[in-house]
SEFISE-482299 format. One record per residue: x, y, z of N, C-alpha, C in turn; residue number from 0. Coordinates in Angstrom, 1 decimal. Layout:
<recs>
[rec [X, Y, Z], [X, Y, Z], [X, Y, Z], NUM]
...
</recs>
This chain:
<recs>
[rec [-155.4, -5.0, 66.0], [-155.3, -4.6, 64.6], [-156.7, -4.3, 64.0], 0]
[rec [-157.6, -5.2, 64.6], [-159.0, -4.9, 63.8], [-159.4, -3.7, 64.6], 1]
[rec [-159.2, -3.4, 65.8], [-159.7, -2.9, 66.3], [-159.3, -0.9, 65.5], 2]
[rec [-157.7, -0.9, 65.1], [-157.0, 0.3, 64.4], [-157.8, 0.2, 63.5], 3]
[rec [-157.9, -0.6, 62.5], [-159.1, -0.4, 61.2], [-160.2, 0.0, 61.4], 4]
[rec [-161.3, -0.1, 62.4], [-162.6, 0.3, 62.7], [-162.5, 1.5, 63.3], 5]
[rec [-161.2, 1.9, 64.0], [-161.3, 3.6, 64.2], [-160.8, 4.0, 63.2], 6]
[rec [-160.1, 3.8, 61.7], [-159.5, 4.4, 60.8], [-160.8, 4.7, 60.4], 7]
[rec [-161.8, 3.3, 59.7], [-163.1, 3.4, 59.2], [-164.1, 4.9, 59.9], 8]
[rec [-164.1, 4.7, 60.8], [-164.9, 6.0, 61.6], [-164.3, 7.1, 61.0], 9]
[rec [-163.2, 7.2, 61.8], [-162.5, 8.7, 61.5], [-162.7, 9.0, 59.7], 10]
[rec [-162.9, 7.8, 58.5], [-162.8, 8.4, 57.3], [-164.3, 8.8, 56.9], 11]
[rec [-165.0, 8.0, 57.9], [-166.6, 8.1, 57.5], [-167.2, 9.5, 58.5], 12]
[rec [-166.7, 9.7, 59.3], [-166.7, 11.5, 59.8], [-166.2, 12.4, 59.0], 13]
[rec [-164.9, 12.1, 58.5], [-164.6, 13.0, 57.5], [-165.0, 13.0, 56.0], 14]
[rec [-165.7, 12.0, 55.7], [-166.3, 12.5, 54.7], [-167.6, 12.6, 54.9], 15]
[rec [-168.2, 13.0, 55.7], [-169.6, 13.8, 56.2], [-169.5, 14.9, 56.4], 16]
[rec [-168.5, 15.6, 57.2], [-168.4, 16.6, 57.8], [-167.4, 17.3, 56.2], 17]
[rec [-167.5, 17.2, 55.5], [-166.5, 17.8, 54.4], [-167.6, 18.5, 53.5], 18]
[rec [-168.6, 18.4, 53.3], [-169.8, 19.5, 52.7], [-169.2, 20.5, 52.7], 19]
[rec [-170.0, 21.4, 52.1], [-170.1, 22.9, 52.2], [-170.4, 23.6, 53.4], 20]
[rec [-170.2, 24.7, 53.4], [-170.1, 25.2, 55.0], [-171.7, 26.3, 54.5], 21]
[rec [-171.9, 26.3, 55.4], [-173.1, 27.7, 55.8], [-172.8, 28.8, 55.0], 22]
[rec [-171.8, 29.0, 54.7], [-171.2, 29.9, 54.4], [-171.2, 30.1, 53.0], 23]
[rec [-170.6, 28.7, 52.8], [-170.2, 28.6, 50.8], [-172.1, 28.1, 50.9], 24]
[rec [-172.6, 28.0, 51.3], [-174.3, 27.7, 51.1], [-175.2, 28.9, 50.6], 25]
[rec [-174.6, 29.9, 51.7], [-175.2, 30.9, 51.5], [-174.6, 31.9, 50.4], 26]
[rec [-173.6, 31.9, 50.3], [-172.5, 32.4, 49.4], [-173.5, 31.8, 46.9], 27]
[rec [-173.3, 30.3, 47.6], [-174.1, 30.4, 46.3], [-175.3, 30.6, 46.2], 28]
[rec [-176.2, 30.7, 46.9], [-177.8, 31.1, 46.8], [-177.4, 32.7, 47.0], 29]
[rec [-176.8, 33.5, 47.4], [-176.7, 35.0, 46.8], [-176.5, 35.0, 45.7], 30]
[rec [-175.9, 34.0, 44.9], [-174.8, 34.5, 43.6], [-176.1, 34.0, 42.7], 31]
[rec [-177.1, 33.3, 43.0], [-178.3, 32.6, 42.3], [-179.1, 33.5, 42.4], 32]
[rec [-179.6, 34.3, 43.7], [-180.2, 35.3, 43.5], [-180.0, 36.7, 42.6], 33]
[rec [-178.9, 36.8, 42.9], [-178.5, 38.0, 42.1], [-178.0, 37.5, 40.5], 34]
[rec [-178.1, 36.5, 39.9], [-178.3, 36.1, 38.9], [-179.8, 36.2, 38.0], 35]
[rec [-180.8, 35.3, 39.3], [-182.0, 35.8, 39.0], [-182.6, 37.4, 38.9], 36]
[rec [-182.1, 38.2, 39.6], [-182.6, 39.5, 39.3], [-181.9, 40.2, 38.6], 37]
[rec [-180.7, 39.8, 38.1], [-180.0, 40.4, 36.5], [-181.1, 39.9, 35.2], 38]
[rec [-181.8, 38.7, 35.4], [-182.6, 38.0, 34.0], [-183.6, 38.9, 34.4], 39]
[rec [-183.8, 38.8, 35.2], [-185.6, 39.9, 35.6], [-185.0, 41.3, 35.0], 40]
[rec [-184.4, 41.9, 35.7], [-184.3, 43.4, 34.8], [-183.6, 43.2, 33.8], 41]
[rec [-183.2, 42.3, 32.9], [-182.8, 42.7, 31.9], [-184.4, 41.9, 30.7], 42]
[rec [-185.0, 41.2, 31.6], [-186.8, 41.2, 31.1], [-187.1, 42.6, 30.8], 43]
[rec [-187.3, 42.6, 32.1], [-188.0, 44.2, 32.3], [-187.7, 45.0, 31.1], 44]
[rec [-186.6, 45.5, 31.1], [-186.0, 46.7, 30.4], [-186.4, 46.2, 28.6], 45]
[rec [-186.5, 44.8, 28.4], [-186.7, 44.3, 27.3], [-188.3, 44.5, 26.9], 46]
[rec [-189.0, 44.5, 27.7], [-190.7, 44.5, 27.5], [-190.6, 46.3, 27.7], 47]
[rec [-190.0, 46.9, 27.8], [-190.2, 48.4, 27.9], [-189.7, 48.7, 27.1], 48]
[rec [-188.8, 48.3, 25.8], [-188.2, 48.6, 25.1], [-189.3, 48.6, 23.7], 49]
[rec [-190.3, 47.1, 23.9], [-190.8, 46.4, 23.0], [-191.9, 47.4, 22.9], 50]
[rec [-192.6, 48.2, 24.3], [-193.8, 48.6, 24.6], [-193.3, 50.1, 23.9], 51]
[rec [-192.1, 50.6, 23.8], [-192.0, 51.6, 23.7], [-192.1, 51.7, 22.2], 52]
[rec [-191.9, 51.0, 21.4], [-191.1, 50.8, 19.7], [-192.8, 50.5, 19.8], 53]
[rec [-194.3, 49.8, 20.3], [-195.8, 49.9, 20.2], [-195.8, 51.1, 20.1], 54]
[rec [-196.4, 51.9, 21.3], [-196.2, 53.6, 21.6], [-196.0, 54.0, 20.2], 55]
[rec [-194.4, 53.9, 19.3], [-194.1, 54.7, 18.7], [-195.0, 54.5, 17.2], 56]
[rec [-195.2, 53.1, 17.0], [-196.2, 52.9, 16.3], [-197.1, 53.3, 15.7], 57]
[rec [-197.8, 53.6, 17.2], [-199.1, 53.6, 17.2], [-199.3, 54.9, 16.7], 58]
[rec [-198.3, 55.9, 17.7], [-198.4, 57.3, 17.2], [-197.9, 57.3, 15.6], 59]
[rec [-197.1, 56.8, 15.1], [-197.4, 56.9, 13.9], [-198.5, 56.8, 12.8], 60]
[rec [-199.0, 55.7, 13.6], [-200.2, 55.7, 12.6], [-201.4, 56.4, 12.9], 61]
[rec [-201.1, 57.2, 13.8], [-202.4, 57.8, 13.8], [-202.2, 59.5, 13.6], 62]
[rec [-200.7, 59.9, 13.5], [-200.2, 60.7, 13.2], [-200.7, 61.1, 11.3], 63]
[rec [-200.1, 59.7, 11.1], [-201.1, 59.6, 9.7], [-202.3, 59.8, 9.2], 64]
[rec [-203.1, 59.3, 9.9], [-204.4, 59.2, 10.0], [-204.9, 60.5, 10.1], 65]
[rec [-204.5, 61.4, 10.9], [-205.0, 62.8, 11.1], [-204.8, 63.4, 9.7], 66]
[rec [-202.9, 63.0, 9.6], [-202.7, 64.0, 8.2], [-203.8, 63.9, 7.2], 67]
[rec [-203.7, 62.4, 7.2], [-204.8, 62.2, 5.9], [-206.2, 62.8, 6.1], 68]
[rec [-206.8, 63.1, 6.9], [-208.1, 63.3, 7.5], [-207.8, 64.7, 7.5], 69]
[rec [-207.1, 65.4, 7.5], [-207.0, 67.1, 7.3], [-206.5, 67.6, 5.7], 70]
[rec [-205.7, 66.4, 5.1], [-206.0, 66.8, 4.0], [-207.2, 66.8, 3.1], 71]
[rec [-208.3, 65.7, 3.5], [-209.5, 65.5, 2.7], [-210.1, 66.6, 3.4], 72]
[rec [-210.2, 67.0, 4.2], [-210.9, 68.6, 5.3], [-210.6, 69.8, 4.3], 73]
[rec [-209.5, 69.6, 4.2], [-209.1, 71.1, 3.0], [-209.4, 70.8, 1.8], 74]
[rec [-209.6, 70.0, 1.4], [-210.1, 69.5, 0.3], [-211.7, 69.8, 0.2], 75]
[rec [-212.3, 69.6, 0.7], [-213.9, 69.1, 1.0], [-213.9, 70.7, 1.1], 76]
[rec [-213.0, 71.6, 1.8], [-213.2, 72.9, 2.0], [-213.2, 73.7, 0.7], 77]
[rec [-211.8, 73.7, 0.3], [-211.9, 74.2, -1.0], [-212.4, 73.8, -2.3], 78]
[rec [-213.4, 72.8, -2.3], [-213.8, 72.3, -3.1], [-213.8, 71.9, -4.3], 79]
[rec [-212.0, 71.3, -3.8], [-211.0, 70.6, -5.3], [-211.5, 69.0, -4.8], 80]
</recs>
Protein backbone atom coordinates (compact mmCIF):
# COMPACT_ATOMS: atom_id res chain seq x y z
CA UNK A 1 0.00 0.00 0.00
CA UNK A 2 2.85 2.39 0.96
CA UNK A 3 4.59 1.38 -1.60
CA UNK A 4 1.10 2.52 -4.42
CA UNK A 5 1.31 5.95 -2.60
CA UNK A 6 5.06 6.70 -3.27
CA UNK A 7 4.51 5.81 -7.02
CA UNK A 8 1.18 7.92 -7.04
CA UNK A 9 3.48 10.72 -5.18
CA UNK A 10 6.15 10.49 -8.09
CA UNK A 11 3.85 10.20 -10.94
CA UNK A 12 2.04 13.61 -9.43
CA UNK A 13 5.36 15.32 -8.77
CA UNK A 14 6.40 14.55 -12.65
CA UNK A 15 3.37 15.75 -13.66
CA UNK A 16 3.49 18.72 -12.15
CA UNK A 17 6.94 19.56 -13.44
CA UNK A 18 6.58 18.58 -16.72
CA UNK A 19 3.14 20.70 -17.07
CA UNK A 20 4.98 24.28 -17.83
CA UNK A 21 4.90 25.85 -20.94
CA UNK A 22 6.21 24.31 -23.88
CA UNK A 23 8.98 25.89 -26.23
CA UNK A 24 6.53 26.79 -28.05
CA UNK A 25 3.86 28.77 -25.90
CA UNK A 26 7.66 30.30 -24.74
CA UNK A 27 8.47 31.40 -27.74
CA UNK A 28 4.94 32.26 -28.90
CA UNK A 29 4.84 34.94 -25.89
CA UNK A 30 8.19 36.61 -26.32
CA UNK A 31 7.07 37.21 -30.12
CA UNK A 32 3.86 38.72 -28.89
CA UNK A 33 6.27 40.89 -26.35
CA UNK A 34 8.41 41.73 -29.04
CA UNK A 35 6.08 42.81 -31.41
CA UNK A 36 4.32 44.68 -28.71
CA UNK A 37 7.61 46.42 -28.04
CA UNK A 38 8.08 47.60 -31.55
CA UNK A 39 4.33 48.86 -31.92
CA UNK A 40 5.44 51.47 -28.64
CA UNK A 41 8.69 52.29 -30.53
CA UNK A 42 6.98 53.32 -33.77
CA UNK A 43 4.21 54.69 -32.44
CA UNK A 44 7.29 56.90 -30.37
CA UNK A 45 8.80 57.50 -33.45
CA UNK A 46 6.00 58.77 -35.46
CA UNK A 47 5.12 60.84 -32.21
CA UNK A 48 8.60 62.77 -32.01
CA UNK A 49 8.18 63.36 -35.94
CA UNK A 50 5.07 64.67 -35.49
CA UNK A 51 6.30 67.07 -32.46
CA UNK A 52 9.55 67.95 -34.68
CA UNK A 53 7.43 68.67 -37.50
CA UNK A 54 4.60 71.17 -35.74
CA UNK A 55 8.94 72.86 -34.52
CA UNK A 56 9.87 73.09 -38.34
CA UNK A 57 6.45 74.75 -38.84
CA UNK A 58 7.10 77.15 -36.13
CA UNK A 59 10.01 78.08 -36.80
CA UNK A 60 9.26 78.85 -40.33
CA UNK A 61 6.74 80.91 -39.16
CA UNK A 62 8.51 82.96 -37.30
CA UNK A 63 10.87 83.81 -39.38
CA UNK A 64 8.51 84.05 -42.23
CA UNK A 65 7.59 86.95 -40.06
CA UNK A 66 10.61 88.30 -39.44
CA UNK A 67 11.43 88.83 -43.13
CA UNK A 68 7.94 90.37 -43.61
CA UNK A 69 8.60 92.75 -41.04
CA UNK A 70 12.24 93.42 -42.15
CA UNK A 71 11.03 94.20 -45.86
CA UNK A 72 8.49 96.29 -44.73
CA UNK A 73 10.79 98.71 -42.70
CA UNK A 74 13.20 98.21 -46.22
CA UNK A 75 10.36 99.94 -48.17
CA UNK A 76 9.96 102.15 -45.78
CA UNK A 77 13.53 103.36 -45.21
CA UNK A 78 13.32 103.36 -49.13
CA UNK A 79 10.52 105.50 -49.70
CA UNK A 80 11.24 107.59 -47.05
CA UNK A 81 7.74 107.44 -45.08
Amino acid sequence: MIKKFAVLAIMATVFVACGGNSAAEMEAKAKATADSLAAVAKADSIKMAEEAAKAVAAVDSAAKAAMDTMATKVEGAVTGH
